[in-house]
N, CA, C and O of each residue as an XYZ file, in Angstrom:
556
protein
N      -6.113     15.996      8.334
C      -6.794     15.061      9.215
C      -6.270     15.289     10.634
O      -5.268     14.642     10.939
N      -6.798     16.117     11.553
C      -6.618     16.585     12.870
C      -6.863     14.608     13.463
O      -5.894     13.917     13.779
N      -7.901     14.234     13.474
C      -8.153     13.020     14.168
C      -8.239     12.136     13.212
O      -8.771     12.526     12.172
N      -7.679     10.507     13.289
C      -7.558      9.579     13.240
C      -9.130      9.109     12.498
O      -9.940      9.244     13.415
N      -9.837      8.651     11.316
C     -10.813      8.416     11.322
C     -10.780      6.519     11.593
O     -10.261      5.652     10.890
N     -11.685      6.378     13.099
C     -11.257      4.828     13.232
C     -12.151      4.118     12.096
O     -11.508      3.178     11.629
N     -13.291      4.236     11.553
C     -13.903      3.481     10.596
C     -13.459      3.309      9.248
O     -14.272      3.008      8.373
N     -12.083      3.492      8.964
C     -11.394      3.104      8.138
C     -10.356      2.422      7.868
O      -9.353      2.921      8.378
N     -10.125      1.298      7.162
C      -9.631      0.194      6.938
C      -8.068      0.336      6.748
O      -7.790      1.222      5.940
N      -6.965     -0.328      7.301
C      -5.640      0.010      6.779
C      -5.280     -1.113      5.829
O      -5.987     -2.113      5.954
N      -4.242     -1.169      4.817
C      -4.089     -2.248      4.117
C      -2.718     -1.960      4.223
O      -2.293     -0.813      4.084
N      -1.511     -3.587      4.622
C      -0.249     -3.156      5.397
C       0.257     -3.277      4.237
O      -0.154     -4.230      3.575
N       1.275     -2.386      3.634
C       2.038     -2.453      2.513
C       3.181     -2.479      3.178
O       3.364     -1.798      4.187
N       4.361     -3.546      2.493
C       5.825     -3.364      2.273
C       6.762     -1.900      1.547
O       6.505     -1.603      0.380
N       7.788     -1.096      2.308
C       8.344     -0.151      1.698
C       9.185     -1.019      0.780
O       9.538     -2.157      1.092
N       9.589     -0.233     -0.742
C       9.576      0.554     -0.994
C       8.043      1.063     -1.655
O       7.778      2.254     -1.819
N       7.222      0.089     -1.952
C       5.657     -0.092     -2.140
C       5.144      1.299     -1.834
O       5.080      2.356     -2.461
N       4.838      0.926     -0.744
C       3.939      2.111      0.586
C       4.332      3.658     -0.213
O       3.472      4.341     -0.768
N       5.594      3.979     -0.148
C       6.460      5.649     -0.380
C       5.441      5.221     -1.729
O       4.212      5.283     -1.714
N       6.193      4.828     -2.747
C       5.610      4.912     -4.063
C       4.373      5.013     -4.673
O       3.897      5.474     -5.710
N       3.982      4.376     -3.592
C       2.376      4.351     -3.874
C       1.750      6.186     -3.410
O       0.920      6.725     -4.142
N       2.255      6.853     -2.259
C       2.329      7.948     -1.820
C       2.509      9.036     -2.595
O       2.115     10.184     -2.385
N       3.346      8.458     -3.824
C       4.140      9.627     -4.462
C       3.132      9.380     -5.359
O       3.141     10.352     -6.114
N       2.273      8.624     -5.695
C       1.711      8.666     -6.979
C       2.068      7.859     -8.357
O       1.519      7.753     -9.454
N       3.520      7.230     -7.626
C       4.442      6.578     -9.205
C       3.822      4.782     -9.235
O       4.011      4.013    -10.178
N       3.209      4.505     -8.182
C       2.751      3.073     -8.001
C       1.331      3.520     -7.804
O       0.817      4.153     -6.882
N       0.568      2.759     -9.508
C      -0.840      2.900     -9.081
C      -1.433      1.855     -9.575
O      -2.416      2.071    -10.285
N      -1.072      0.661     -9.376
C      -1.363     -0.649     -8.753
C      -0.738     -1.661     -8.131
O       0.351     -2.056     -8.547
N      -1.304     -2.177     -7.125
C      -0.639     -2.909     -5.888
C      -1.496     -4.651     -6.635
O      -2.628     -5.037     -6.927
N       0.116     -5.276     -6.647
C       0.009     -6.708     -7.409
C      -0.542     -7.614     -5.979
O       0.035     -7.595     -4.892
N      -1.948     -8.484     -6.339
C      -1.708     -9.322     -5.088
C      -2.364    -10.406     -6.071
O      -2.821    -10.298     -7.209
N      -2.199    -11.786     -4.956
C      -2.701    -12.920     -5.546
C      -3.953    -12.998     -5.242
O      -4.405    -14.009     -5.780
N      -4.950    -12.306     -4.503
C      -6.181    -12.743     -4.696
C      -6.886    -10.922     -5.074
O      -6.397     -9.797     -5.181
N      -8.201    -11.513     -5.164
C      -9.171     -9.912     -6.109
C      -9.412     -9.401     -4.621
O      -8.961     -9.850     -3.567
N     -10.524     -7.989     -4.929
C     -11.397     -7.888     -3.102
C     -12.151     -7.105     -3.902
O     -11.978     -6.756     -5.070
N     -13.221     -6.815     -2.934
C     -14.304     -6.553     -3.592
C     -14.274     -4.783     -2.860
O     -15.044     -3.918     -3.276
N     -13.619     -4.619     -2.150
C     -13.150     -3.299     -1.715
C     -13.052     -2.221     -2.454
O     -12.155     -2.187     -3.296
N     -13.941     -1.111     -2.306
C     -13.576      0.428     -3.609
C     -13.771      1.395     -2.241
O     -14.579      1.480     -1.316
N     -12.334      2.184     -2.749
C     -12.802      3.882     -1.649
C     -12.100      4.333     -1.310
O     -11.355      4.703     -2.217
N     -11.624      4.735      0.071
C     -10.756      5.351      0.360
C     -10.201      4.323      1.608
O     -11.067      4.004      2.423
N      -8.819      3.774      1.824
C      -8.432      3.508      2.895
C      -6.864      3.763      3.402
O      -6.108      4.075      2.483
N      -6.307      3.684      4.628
C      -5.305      3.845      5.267
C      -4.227      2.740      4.560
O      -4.195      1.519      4.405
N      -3.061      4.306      4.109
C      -1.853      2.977      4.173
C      -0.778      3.133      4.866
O      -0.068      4.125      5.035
N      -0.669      1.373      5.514
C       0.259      1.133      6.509
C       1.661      0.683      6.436
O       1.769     -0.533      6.280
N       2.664      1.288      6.502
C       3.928      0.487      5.922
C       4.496     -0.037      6.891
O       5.021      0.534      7.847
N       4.355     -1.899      6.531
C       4.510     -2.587      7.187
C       5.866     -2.728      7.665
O       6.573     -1.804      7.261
N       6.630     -3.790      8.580
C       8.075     -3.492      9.454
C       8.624     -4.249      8.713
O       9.677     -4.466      9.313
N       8.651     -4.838      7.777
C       9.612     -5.535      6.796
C       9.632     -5.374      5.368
O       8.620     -5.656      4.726
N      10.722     -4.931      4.769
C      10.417     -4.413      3.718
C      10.577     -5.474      2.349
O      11.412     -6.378      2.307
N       9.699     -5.197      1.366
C       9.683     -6.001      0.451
C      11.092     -6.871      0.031
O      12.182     -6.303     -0.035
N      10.943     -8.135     -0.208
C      12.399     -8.849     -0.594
C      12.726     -9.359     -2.005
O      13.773     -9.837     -2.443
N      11.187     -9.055     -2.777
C      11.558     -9.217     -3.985
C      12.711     -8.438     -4.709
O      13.188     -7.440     -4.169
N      13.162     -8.879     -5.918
C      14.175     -8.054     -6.550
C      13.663     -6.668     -7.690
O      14.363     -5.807     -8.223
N      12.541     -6.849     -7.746
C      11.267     -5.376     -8.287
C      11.945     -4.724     -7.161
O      12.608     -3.722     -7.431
N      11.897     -5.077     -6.080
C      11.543     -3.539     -5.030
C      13.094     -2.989     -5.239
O      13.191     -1.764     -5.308
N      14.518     -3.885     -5.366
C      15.405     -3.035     -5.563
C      15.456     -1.863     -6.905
O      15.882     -0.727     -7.113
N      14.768     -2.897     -7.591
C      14.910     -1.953     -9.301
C      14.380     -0.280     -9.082
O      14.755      0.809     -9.515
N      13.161     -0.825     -8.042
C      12.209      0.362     -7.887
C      12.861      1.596     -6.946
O      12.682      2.807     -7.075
N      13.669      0.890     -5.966
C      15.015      2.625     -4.930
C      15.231      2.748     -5.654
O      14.579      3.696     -6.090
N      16.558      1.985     -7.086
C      17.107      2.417     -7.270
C      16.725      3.267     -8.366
O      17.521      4.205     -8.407
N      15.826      3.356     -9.306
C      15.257      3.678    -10.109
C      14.455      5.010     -9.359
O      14.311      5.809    -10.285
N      14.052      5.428     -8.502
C      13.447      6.305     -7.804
C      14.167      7.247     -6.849
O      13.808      8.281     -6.284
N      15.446      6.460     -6.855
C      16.809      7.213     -5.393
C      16.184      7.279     -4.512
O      16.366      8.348     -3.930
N      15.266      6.469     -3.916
C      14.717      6.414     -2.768
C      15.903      5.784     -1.504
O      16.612      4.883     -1.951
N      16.172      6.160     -0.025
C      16.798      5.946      0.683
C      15.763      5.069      1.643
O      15.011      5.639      2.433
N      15.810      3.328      1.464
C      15.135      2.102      2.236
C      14.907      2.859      3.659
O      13.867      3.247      4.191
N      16.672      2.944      4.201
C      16.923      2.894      5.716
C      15.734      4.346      6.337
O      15.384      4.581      7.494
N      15.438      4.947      5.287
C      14.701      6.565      5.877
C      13.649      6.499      5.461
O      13.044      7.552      5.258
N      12.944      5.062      5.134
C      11.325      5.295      4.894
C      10.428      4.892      6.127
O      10.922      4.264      7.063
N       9.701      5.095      6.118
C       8.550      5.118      7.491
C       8.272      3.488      7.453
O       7.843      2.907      6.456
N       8.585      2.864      8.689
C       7.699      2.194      8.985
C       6.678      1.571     10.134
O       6.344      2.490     10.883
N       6.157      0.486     10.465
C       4.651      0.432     11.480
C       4.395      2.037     11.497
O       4.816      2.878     12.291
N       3.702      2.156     10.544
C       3.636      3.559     10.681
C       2.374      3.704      9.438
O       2.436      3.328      8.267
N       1.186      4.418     10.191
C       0.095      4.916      8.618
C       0.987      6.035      8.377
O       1.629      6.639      9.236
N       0.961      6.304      6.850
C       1.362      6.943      6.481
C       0.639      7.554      5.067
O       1.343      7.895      4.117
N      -0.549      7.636      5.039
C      -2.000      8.136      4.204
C      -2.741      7.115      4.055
O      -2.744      5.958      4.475
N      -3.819      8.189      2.906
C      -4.420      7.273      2.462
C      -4.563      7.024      0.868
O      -3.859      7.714      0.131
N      -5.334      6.188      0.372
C      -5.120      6.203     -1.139
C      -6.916      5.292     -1.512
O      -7.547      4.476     -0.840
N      -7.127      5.762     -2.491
C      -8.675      5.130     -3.303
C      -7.898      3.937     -3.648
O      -6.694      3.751     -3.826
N      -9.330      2.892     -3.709
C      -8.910      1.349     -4.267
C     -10.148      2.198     -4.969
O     -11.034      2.882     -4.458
N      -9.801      1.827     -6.561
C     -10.655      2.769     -7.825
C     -11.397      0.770     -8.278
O     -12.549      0.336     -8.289
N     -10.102      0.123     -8.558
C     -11.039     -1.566     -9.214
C      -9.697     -2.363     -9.134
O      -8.483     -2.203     -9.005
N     -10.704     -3.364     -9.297
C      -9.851     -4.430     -9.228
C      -9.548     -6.051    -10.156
O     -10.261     -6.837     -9.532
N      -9.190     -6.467    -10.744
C      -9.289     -6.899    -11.884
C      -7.622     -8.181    -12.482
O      -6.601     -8.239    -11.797
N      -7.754     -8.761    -13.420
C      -6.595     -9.270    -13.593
C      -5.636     -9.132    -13.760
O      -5.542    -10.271    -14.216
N      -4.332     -8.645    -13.872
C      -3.166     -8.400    -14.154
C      -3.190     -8.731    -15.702
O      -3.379     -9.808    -16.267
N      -2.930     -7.418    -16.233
C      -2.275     -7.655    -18.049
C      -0.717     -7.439    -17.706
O      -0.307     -6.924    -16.666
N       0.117     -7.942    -18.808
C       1.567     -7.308    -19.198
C       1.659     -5.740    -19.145
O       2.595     -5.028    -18.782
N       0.285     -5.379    -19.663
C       0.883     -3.509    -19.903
C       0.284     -2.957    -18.290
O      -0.308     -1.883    -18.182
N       0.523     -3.794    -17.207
C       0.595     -3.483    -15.960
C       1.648     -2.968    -15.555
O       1.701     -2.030    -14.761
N       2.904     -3.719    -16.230
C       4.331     -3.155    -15.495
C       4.625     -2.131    -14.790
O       5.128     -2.227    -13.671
N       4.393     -1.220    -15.263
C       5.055      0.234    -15.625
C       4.462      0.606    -14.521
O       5.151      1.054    -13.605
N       2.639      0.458    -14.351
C       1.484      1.342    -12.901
C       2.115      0.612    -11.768
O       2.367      1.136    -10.684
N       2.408     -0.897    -12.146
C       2.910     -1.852    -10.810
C       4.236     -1.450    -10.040
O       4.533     -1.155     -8.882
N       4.844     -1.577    -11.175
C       6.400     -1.844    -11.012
C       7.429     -2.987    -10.702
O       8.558     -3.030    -10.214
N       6.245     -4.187    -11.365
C       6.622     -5.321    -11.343
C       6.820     -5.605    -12.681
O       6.102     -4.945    -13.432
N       7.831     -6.651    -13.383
C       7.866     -7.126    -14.398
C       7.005     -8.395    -14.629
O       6.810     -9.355    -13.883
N       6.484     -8.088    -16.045
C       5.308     -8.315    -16.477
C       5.308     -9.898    -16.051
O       4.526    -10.411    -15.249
N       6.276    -10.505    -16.710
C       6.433    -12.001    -16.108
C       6.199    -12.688    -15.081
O       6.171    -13.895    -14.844
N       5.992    -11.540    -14.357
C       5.706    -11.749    -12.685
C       4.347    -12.011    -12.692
O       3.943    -12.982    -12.052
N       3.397    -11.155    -13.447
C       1.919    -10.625    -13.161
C       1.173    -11.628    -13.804
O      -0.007    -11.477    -14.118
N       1.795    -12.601    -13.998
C       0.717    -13.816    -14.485
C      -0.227    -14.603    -13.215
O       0.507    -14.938    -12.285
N      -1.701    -14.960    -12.998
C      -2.204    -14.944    -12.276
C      -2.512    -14.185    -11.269
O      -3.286    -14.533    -10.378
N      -2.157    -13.510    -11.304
C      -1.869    -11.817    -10.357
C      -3.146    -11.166    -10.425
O      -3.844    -11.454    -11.398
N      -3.723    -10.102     -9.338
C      -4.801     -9.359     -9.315
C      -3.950     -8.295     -9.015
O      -3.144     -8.252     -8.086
N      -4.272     -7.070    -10.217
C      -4.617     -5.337    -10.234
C      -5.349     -4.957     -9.229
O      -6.573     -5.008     -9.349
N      -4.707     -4.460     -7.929
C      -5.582     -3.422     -6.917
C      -5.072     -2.264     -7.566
O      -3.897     -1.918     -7.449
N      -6.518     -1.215     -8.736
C      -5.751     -0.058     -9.193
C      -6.124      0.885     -8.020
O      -7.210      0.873     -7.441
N      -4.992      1.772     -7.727
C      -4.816      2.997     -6.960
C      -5.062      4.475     -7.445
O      -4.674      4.913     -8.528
N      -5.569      4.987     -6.754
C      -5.482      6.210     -6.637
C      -5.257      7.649     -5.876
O      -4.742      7.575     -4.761
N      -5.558      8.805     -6.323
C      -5.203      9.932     -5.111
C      -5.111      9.409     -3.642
O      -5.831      9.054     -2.709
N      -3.468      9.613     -4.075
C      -2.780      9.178     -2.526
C      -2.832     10.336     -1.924
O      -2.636     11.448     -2.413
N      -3.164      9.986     -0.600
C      -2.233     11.502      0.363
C      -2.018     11.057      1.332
O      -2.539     10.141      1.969
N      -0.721     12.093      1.604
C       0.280     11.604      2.320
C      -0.619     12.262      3.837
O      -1.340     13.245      3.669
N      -0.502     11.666      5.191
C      -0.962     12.694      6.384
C       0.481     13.739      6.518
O       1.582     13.561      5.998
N       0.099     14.669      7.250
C       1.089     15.727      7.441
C       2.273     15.000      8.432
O       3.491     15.143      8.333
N       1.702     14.374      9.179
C       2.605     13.318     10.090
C       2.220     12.179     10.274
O       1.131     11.888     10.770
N       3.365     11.121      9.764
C       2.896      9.774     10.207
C       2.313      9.146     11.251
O       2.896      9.550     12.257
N       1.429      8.334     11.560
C       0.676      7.779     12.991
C       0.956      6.293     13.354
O       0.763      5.296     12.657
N       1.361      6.367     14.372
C       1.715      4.809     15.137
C      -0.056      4.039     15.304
O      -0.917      4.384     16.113
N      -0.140      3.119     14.419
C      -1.750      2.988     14.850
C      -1.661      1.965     16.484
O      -0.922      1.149     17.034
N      -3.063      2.754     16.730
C      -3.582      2.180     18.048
C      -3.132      0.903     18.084
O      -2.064      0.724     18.670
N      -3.722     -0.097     17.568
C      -3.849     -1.519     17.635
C      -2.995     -2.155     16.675
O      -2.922     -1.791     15.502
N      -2.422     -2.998     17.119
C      -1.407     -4.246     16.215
C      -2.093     -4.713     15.082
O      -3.195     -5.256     15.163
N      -1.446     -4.512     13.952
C      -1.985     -5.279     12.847
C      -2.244     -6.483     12.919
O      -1.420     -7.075     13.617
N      -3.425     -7.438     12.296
C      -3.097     -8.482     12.181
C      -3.470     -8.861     10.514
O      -4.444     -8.496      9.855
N      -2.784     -9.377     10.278
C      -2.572     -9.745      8.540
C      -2.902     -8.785      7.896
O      -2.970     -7.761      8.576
N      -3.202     -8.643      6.588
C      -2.646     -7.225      5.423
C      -3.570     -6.280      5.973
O      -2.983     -5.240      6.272
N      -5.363     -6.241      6.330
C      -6.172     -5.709      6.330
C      -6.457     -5.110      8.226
O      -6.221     -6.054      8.981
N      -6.788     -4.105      8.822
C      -6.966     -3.970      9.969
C      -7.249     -2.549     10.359
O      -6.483     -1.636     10.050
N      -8.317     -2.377     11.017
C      -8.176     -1.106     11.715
C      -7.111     -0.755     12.473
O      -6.710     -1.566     13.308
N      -6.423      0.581     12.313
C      -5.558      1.055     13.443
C      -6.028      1.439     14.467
O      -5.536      1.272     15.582
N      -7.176      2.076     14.171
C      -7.551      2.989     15.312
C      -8.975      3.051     15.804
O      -9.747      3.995     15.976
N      -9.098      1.502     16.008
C     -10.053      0.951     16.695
C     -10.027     -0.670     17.378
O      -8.977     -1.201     17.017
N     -10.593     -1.314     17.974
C     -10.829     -2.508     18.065
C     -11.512     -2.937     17.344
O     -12.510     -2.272     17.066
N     -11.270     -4.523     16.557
C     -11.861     -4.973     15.548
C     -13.322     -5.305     15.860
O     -14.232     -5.306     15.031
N     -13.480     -5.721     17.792
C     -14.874     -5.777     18.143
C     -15.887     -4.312     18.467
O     -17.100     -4.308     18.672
N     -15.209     -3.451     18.442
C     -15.892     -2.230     18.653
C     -16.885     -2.464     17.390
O     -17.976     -2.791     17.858
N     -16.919     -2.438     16.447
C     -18.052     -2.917     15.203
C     -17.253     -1.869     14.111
O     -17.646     -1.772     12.949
């Protein structure tokens, strides 16, 4: 991706999330509400990193180094494939324990890719969903 495509959507993920999801080992992102969203969009790893106690299990379980992961920073993109309720035999794609995933919505993921270099997006996020690299009034 030489240029920035602005008609595509970023969704701000928390590291260690964001990397994992990159690598392919996280291929569903737990949230509390559904979306009706399928395709391809930008992911953004947001400036604070997850504080649940999943996300430690998940460095340490992965040897991922927190302090050296990217963040305000796109850093690919990835397919939203469906979206749906959270079962128990979610754990493992999530990387949340199952106990957690009660009332929970499955954003399942797919073919991540990473850009060759991370991008500072244009414009300030505002809440999970946002173009980087456009104005939200440009259309």
């Amino acid at each position: 991706m030489s240029h920035p495509d602005p008609d595509l959507i970023a969704l701000g993920i928390r590291q260690p999330w964001a990397e994992l999801i990159m690598q392919g080992v996280k291929t569903i992102e737990v949230r509390t509400v559904p979306i009706a969203i399928r395709g391809c969009i930008y992911v953004y790893a947001s400036r604070q990193p997850s504080d649940i106690p999943a996300a430690q299990q998940a460095i340490r379980q992965h040897e991922l180094d927190l302090a050296a992961l990217p963040t305000v920073r796109v850093i690919g993109t990835v397919e939203i494939l469906d979206c749906r309720r959270c079962t128990p035999a979610d754990e493992e794609a999530s990387l949340v324990p199952a106990d957690q995933l009660k009332d929970r919505y499955a954003w399942v993921m797919g073919n991540a890719q990473r850009l060759p270099e991370s991008l500072p997006p244009a414009f300030r996020p505002f809440g999970i969903w946002f173009y980087p690299f456009k104005r939200k009034s440009d259309g």
